[in-house]
C-alpha positions as a Markdown table, in Angstrom:
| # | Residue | x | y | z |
|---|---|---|---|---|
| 1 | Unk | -85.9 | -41.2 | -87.5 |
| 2 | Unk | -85.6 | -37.5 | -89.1 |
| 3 | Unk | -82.5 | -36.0 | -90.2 |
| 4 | Unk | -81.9 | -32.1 | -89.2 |
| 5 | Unk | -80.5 | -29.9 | -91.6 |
| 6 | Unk | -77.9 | -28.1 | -91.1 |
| 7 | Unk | -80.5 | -25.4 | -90.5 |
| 8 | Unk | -82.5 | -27.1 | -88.1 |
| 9 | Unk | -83.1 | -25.6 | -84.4 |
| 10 | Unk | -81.9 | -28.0 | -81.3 |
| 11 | Unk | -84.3 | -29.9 | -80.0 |
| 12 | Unk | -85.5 | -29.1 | -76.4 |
| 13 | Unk | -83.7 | -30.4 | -73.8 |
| 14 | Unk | -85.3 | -32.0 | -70.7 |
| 15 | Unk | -85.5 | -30.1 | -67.4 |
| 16 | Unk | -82.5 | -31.8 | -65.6 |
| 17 | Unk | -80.5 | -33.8 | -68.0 |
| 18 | Unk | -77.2 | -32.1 | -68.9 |
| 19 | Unk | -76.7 | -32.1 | -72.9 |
| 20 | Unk | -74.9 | -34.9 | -74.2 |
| 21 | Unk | -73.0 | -32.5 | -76.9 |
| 22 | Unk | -69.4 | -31.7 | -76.0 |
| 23 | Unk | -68.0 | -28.0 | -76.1 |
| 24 | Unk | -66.5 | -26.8 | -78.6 |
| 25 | Unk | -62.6 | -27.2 | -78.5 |
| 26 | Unk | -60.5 | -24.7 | -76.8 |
| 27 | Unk | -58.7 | -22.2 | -79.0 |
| 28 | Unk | -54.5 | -21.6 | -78.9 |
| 29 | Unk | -52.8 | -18.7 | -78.8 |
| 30 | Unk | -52.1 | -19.0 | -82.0 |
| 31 | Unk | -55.5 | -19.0 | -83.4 |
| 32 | Unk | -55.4 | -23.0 | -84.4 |
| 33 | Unk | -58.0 | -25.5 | -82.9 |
| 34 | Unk | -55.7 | -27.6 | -80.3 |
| 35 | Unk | -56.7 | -31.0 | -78.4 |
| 36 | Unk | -57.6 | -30.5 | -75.1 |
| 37 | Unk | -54.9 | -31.1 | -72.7 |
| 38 | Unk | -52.3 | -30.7 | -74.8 |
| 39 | Unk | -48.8 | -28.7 | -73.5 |
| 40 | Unk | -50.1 | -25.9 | -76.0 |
| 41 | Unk | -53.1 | -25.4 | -73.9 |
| 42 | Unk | -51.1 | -24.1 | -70.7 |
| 43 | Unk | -49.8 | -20.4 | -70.2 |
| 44 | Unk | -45.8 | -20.7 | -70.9 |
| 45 | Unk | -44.0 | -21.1 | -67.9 |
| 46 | Unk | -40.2 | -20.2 | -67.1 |
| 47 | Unk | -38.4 | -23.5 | -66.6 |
| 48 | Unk | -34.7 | -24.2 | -64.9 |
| 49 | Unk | -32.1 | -25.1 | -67.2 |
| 50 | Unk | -30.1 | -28.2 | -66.7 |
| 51 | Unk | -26.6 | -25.5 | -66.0 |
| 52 | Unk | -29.0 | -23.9 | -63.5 |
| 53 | Unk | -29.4 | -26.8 | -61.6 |
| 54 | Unk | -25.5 | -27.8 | -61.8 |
| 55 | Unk | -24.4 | -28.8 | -58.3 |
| 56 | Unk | -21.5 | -26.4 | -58.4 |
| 57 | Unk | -23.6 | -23.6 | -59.4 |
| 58 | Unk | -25.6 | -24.5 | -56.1 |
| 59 | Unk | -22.4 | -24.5 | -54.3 |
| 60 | Unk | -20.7 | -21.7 | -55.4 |
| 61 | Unk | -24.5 | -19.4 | -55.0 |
| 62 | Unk | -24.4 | -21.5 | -51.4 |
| 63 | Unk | -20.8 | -19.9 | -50.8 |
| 64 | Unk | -21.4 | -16.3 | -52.4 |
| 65 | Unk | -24.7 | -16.6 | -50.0 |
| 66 | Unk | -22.1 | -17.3 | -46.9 |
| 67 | Unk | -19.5 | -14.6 | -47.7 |
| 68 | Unk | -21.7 | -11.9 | -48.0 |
| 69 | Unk | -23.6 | -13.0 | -44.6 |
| 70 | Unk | -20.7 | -13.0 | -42.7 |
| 71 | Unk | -19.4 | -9.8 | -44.4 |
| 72 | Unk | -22.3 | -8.1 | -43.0 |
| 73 | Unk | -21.9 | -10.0 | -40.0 |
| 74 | Unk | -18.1 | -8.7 | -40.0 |
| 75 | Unk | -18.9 | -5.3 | -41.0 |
| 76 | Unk | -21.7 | -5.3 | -38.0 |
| 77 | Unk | -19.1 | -6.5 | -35.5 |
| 78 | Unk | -16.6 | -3.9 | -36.6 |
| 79 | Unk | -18.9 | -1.2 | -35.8 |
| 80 | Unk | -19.9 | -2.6 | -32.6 |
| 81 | Unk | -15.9 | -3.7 | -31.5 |
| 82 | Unk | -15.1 | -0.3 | -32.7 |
| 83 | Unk | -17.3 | 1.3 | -30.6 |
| 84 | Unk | -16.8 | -0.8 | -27.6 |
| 85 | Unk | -12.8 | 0.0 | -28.2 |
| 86 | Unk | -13.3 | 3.9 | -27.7 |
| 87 | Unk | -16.2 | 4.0 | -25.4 |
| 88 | Unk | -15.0 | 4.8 | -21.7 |
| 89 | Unk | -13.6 | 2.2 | -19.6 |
| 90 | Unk | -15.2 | 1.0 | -16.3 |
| 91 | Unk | -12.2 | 2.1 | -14.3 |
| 92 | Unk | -14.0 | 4.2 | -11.8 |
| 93 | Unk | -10.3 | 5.6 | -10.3 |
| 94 | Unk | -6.4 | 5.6 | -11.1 |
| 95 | Unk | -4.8 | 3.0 | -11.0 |
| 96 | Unk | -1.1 | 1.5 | -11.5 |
| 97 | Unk | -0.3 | -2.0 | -13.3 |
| 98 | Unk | 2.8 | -3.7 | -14.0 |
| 99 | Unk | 3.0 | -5.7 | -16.8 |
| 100 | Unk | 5.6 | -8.6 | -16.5 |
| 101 | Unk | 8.6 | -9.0 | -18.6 |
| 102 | Unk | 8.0 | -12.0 | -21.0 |
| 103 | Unk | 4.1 | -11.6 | -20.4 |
| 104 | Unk | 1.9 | -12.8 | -23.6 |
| 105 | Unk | -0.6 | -10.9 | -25.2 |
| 106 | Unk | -3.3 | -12.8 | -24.0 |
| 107 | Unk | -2.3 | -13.2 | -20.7 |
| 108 | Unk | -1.9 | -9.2 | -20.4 |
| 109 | Unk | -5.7 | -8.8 | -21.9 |
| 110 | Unk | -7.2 | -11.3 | -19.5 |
| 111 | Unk | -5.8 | -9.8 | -16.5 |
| 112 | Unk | -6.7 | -6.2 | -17.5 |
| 113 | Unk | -9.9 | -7.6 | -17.9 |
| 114 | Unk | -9.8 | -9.1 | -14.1 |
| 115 | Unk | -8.7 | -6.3 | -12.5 |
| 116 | Unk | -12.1 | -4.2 | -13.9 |
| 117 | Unk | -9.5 | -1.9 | -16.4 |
| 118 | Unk | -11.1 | -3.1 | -20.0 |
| 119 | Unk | -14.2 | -4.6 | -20.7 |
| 120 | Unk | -13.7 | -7.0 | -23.3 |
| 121 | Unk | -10.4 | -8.9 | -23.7 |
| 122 | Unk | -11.4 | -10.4 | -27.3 |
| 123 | Unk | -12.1 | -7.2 | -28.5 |
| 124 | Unk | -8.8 | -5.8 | -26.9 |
| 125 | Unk | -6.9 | -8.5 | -28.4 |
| 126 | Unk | -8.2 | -7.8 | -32.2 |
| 127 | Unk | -7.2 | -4.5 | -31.9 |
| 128 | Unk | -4.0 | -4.7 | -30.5 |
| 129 | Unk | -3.0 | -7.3 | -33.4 |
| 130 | Unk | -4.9 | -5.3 | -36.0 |
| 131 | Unk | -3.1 | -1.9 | -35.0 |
| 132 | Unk | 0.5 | -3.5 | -34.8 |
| 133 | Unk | 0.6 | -3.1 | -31.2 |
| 134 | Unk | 0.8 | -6.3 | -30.0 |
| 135 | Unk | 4.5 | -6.1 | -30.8 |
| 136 | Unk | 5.0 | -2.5 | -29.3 |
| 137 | Unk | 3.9 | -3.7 | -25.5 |
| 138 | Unk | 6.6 | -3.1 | -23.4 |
| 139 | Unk | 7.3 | -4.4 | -20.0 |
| 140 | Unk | 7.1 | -1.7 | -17.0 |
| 141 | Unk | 4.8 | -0.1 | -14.5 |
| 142 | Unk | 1.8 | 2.0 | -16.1 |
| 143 | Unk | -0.3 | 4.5 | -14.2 |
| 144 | Unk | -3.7 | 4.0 | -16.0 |
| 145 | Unk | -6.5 | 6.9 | -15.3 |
| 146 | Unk | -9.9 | 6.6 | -14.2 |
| 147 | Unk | -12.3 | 6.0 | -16.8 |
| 148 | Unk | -9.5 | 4.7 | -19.7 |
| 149 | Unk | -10.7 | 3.8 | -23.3 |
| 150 | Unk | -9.3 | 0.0 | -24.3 |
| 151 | Unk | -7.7 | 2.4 | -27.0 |
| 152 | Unk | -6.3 | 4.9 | -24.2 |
| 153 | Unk | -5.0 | 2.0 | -22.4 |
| 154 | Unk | -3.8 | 0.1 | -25.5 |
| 155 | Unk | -1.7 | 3.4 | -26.1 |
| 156 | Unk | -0.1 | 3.8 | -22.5 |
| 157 | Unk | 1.4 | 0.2 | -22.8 |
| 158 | Unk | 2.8 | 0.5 | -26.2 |
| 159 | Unk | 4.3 | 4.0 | -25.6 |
| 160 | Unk | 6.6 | 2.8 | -22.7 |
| 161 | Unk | 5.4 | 6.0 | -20.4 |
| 162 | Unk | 6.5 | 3.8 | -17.6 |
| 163 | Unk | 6.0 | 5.1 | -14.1 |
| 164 | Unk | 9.4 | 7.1 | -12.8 |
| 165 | Unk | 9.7 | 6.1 | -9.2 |
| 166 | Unk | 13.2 | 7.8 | -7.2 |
| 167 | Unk | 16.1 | 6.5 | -5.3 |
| 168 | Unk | 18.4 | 8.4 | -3.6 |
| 169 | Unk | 22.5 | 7.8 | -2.4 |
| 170 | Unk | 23.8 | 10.2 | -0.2 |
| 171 | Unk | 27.3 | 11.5 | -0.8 |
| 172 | Unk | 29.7 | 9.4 | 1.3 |
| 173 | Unk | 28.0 | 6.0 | 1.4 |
| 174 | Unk | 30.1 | 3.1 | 1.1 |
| 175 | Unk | 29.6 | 0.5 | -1.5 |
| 176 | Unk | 28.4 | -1.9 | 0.9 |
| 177 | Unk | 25.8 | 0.6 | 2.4 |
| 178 | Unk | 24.8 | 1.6 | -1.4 |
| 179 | Unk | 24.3 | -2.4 | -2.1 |
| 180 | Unk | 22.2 | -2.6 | 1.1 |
| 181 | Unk | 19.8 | 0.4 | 0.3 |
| 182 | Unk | 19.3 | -1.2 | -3.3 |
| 183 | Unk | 18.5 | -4.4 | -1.4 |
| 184 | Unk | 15.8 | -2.6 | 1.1 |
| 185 | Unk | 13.9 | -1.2 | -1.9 |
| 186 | Unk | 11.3 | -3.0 | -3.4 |
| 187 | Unk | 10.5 | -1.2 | -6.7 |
| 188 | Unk | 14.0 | -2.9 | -7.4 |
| 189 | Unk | 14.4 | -6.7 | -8.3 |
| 190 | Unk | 17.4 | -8.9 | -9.0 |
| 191 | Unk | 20.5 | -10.1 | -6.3 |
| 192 | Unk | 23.7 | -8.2 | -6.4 |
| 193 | Unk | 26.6 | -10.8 | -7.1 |
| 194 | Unk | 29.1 | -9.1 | -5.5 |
| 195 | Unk | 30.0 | -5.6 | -4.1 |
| 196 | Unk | 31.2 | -3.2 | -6.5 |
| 197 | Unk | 34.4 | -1.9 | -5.8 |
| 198 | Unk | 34.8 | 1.0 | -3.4 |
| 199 | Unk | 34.7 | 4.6 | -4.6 |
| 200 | Unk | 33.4 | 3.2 | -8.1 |
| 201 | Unk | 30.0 | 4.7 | -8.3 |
| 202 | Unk | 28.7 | 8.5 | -8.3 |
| 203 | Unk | 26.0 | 9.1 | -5.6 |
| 204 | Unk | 22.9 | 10.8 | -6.2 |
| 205 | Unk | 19.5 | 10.7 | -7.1 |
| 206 | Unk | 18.5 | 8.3 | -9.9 |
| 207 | Unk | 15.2 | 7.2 | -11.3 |
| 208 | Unk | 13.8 | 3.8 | -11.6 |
| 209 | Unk | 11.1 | 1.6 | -12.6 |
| 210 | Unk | 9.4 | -1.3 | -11.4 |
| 211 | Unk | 11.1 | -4.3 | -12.0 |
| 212 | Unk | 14.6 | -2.8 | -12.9 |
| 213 | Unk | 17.8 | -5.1 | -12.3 |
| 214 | Unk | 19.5 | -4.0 | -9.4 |
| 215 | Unk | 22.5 | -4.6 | -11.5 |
| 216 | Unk | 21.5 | -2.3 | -13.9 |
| 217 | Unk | 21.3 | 0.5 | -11.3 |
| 218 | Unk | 25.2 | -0.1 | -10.3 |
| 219 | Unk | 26.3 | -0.1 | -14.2 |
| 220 | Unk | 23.9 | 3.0 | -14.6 |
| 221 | Unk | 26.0 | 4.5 | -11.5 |
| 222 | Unk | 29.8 | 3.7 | -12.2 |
| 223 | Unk | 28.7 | 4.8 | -16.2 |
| 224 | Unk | 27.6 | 8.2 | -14.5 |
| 225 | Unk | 30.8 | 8.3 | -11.8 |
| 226 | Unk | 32.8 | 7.2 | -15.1 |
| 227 | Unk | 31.6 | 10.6 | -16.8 |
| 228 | Unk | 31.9 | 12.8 | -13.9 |
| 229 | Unk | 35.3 | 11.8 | -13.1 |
| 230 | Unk | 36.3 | 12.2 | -16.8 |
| 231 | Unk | 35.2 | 15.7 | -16.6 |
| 232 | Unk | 36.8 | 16.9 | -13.0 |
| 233 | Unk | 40.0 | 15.3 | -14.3 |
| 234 | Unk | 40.8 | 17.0 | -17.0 |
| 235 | Unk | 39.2 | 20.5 | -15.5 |
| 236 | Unk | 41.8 | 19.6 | -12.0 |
| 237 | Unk | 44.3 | 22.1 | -10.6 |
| 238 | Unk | 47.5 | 20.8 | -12.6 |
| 239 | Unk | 49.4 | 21.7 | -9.2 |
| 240 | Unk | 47.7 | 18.7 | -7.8 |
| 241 | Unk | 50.4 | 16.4 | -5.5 |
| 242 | Unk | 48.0 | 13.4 | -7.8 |
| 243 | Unk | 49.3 | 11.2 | -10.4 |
| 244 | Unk | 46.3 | 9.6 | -11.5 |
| 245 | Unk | 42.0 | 9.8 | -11.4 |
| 246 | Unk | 41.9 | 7.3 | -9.1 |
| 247 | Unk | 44.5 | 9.0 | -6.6 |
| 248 | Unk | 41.4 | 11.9 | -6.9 |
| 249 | Unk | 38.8 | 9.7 | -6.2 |
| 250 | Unk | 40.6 | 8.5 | -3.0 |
| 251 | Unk | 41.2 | 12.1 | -1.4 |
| 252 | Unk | 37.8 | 13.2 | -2.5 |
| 253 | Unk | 36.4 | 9.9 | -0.5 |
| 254 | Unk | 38.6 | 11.2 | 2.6 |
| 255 | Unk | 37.3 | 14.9 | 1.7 |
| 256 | Unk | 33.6 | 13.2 | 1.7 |
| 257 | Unk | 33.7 | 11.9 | 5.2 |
| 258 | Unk | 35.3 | 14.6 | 6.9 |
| 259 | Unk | 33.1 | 17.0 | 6.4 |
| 260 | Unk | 29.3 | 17.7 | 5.8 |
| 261 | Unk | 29.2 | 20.9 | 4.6 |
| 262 | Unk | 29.2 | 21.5 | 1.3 |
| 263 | Unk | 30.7 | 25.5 | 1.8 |
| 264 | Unk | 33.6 | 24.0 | 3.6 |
| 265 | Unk | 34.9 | 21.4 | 1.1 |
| 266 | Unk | 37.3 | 23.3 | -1.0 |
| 267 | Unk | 39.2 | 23.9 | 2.2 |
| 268 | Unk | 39.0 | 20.6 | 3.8 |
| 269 | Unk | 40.3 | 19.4 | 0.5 |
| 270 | Unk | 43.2 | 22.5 | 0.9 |
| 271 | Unk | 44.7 | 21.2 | 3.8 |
| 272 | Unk | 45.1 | 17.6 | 2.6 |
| 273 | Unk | 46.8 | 18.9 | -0.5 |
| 274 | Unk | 48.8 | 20.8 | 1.5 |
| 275 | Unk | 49.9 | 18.4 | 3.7 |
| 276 | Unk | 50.8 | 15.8 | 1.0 |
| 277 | Unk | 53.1 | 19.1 | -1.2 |
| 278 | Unk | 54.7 | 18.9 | 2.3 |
| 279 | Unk | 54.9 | 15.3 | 2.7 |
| 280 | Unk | 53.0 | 15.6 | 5.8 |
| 281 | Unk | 50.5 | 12.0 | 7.2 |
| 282 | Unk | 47.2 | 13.3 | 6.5 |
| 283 | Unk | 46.0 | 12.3 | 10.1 |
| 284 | Unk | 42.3 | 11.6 | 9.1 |
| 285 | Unk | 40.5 | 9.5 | 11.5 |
| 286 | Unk | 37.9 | 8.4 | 8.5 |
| 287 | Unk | 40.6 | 6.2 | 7.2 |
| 288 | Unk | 40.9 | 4.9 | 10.6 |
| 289 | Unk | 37.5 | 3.4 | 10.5 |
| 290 | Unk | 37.3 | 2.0 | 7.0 |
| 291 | Unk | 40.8 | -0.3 | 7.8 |
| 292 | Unk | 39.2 | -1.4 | 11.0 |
| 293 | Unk | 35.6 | -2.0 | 9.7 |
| 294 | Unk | 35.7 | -1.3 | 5.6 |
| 295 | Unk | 32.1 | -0.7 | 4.2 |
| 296 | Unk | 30.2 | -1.7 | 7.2 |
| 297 | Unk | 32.9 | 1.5 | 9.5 |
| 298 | Unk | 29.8 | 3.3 | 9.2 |
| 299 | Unk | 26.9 | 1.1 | 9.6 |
| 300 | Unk | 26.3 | 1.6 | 13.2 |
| 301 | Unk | 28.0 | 4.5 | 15.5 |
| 302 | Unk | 31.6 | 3.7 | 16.7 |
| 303 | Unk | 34.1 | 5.9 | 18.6 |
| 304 | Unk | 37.3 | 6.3 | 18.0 |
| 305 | Unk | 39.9 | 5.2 | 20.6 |
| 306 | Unk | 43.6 | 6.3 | 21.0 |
| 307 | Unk | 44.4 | 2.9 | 20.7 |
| 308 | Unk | 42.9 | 2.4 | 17.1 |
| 309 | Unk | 45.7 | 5.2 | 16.0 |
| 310 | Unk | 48.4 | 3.5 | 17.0 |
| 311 | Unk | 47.0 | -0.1 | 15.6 |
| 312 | Unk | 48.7 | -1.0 | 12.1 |
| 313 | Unk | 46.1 | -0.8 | 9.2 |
| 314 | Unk | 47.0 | -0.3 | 5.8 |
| 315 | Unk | 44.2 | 3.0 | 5.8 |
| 316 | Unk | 45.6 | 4.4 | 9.1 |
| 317 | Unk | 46.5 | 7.6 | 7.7 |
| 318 | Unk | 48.1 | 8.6 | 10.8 |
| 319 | Unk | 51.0 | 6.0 | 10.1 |
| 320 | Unk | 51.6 | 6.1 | 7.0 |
| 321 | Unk | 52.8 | 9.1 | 5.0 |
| 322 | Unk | 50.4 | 9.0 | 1.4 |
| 323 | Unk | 47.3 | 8.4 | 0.9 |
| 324 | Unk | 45.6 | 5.3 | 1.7 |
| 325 | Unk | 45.1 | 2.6 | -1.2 |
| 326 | Unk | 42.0 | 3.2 | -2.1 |
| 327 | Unk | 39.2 | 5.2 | -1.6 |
| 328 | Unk | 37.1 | 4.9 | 2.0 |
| 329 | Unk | 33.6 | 6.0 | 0.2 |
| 330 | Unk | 31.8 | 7.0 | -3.0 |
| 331 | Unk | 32.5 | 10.6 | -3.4 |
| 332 | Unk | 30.1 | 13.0 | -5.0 |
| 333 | Unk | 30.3 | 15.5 | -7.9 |
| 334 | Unk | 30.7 | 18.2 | -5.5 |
| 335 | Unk | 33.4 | 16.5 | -3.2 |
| 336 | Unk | 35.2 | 15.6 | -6.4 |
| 337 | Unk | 35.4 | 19.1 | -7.6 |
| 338 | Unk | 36.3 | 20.4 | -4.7 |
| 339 | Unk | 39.1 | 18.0 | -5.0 |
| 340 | Unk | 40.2 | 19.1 | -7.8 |
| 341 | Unk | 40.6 | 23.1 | -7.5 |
| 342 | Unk | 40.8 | 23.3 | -3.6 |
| 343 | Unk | 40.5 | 26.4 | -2.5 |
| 344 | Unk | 44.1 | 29.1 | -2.2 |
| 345 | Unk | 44.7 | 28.4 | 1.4 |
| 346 | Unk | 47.7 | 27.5 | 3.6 |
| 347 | Unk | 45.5 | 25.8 | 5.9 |
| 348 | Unk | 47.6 | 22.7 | 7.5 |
| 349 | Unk | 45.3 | 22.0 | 9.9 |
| 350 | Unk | 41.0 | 21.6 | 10.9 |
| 351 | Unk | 39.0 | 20.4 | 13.8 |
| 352 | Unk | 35.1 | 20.8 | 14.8 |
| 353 | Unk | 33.3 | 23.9 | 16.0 |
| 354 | Unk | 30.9 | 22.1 | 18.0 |
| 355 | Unk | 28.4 | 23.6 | 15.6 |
| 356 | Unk | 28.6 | 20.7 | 12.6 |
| 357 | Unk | 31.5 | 22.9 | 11.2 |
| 358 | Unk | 34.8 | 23.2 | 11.5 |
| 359 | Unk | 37.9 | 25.9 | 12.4 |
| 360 | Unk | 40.9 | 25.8 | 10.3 |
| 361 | Unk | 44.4 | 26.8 | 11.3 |
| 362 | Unk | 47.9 | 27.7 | 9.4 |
| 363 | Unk | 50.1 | 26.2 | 12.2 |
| 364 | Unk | 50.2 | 23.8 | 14.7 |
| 365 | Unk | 49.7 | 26.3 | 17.7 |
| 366 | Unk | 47.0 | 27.9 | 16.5 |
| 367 | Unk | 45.7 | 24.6 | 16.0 |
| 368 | Unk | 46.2 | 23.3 | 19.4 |
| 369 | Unk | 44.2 | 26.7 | 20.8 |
| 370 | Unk | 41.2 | 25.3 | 18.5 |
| 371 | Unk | 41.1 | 22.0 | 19.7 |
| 372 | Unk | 41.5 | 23.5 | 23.6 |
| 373 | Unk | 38.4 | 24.9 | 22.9 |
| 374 | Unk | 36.6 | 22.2 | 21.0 |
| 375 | Unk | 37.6 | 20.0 | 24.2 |
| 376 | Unk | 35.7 | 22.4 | 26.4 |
| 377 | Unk | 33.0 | 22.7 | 24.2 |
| 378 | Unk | 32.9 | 18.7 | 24.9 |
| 379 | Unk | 32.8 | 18.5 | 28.5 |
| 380 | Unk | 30.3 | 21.2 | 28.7 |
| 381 | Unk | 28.0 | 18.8 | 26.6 |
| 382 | Unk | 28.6 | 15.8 | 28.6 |
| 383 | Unk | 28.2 | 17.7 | 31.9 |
| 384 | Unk | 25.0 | 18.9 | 30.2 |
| 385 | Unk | 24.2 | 15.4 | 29.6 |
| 386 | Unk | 24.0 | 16.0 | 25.8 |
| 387 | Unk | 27.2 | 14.8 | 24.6 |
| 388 | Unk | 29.7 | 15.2 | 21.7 |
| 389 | Unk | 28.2 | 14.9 | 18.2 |
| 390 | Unk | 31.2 | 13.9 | 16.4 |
């Protein structure tokens, strides 16, 4: 067999049969002949270190991964909860709520939610404990306007703009009938223990919310007769026949019911002081009524009989010769004033006009011409058919 020289050409090889010669080996990066397969044949690759693959790192990139998915999660429901907070409210008119004393948060955002004020209690709740007002919601009747905000709403409760609602006492109501109007109103809760004493609280118009103590009314009502009586007293006549506030109060009671019209009592309350400087009964048939009947005299219409003067009561006035112990009503500012600088008048004696007044008369003559003529003015109305209206 011949040996090739180095220089020797390949021999031919036959059509079909691959070359038994292997390739020349693969060259590194570095220039160098390097076995095939080897690691230094590969491109480089980056490879995870061991700290890399540390279960705590994997935790703490799991938690990093949660926190900032549900800060974007938080952020996102911020926007939309702030939005849904000031966006108009689905109350299509006015309407007025009363939120109970005692009442939880949660209970007052679910029923707004009922009744078709808010739209989303959750969201309502967040922001009243975000904003501090959660703490600020006060108990009372709210008048909430068509088309509200959860914010607007919100800010009604928490400002205590309570609804104002109005009750009114008429000058000269007993206690008892005072007690009885508190009763019949129903913007007013709680039961009245017992009847406050008589002549002890100032008549007039006082407002109210939903829910208030009926109790709190009658302190709120002696505290304002308290303040008006202070007043009148030390501003009184110092002539006055009247050792005390409560002597005042008394006559200004009798003073109340003897008259309606307002014009007319500085004299009324004239002739009483005169009569007492003269030691003279004050022969006024209110007292009559309150010793035979006491807060309920003037409850239902009553007349007067002859008899009733002459029964013994300790108000019957035209027995004894002061005035009564106590006061027959709950006199008003007015009434109280008048009292208190009666008017400069030697007037001893009054009786009705027919016409809701009354004529007033020096001496006892005079006054018995006045009351000839108020007892013809009486049988006219009964022949009439329309009889006496006092």
């Amino acid at each position: 067999m011949l040996k090739r020289g180095p220089r020797d050409p390949e021999p031919p090889q036959r059509p079909g049969k691959r070359s038994s010669r292997r390739p020349e080996p693969l060259v590194s990066s570095k220039g160098r002949r390097g076995k095939r397969g080897s690691r230094e044949d590969l491109p480089p690759t980056k490879r995870r270190s061991k700290a890399a693959r540390h279960p705590l790192v994997l935790l703490a990139n799991m938690v990093f991964f949660v926190l900032v998915a549900g800060l974007a999660l938080g952020v996102g429901g911020l926007v939309v909860g702030q939005k849904m907070f000031t966006a108009t409210g689905p109350l299509e008119e006015d309407v007025a709520i009363l939120i109970e004393r005692g009442s939880a948060l949660q209970f007052i955002a679910q029923g707004l939610e009922q009744q078709g004020i808010i739209t989303n209690q959750y969201v309502f709740l967040a922001a009243a404990r975000a904003t501090g007002a959660a703490g600020r919601m006060q108990a009372g009747e709210y008048l909430i306007p068509a088309g509200s905000s959860m914010e607007e709403v919100m800010e009604r409760i928490s400002s205590g703009d309570v609804i104002q609602h109005q009750i009114t006492f008429a000058e000269g109501l007993t206690s008892a009938q005072i007690v009885q109007r508190m009763m019949d109103n129903d913007v007013l809760t709680g039961p009245v223990d017992a009847i406050p004493p008589e002549g002890s609280m100032l008549p007039e118009t006082y407002r109210i919310t939903r829910g208030m103590q009926r109790d709190r009314l009658i302190e709120a009502m002696q505290a304002a007769h308290d303040r008006a009586l202070e007043r009148v007293w030390a501003e009184r006549d110092p002539t006055l026949p009247l050792s005390s506030p409560e002597e005042l109060v008394t006559l200004a009671s009798i003073v109340e019911k003897e008259t309606g019209v307002a014009s007319e009592r500085p004299r009324v309350a004239a002739v009483f002081v005169n009569r007492l400087n003269q030691d003279m009964k004050l022969q006024s048939d209110p007292t009559i009524l309150y010793g035979l009947y006491g807060g309920e005299a003037w409850s239902a219409g009553r007349t007067l009989y002859k008899s009733d003067l002459e029964r013994p009561n300790p108000y019957n006035t035209y027995q004894i010769p002061a005035l009564p112990p106590g006061p027959i009503a709950n006199p008003g500012v007015e009434a109280l004033e008048a009292t208190a600088n009666p008017a400069d008048t030697s007037d001893l004696f009054f009786v009705a006009d027919g016409t809701g007044g009354h004529v007033f008369a020096e001496t006892y003559a005079e006054h018995q011409r006045n009351v000839a003529r108020w007892r013809q003015i009486e049988a006219e109305r009964r022949a009439a058919g329309t009889g006496p209206t006092e």
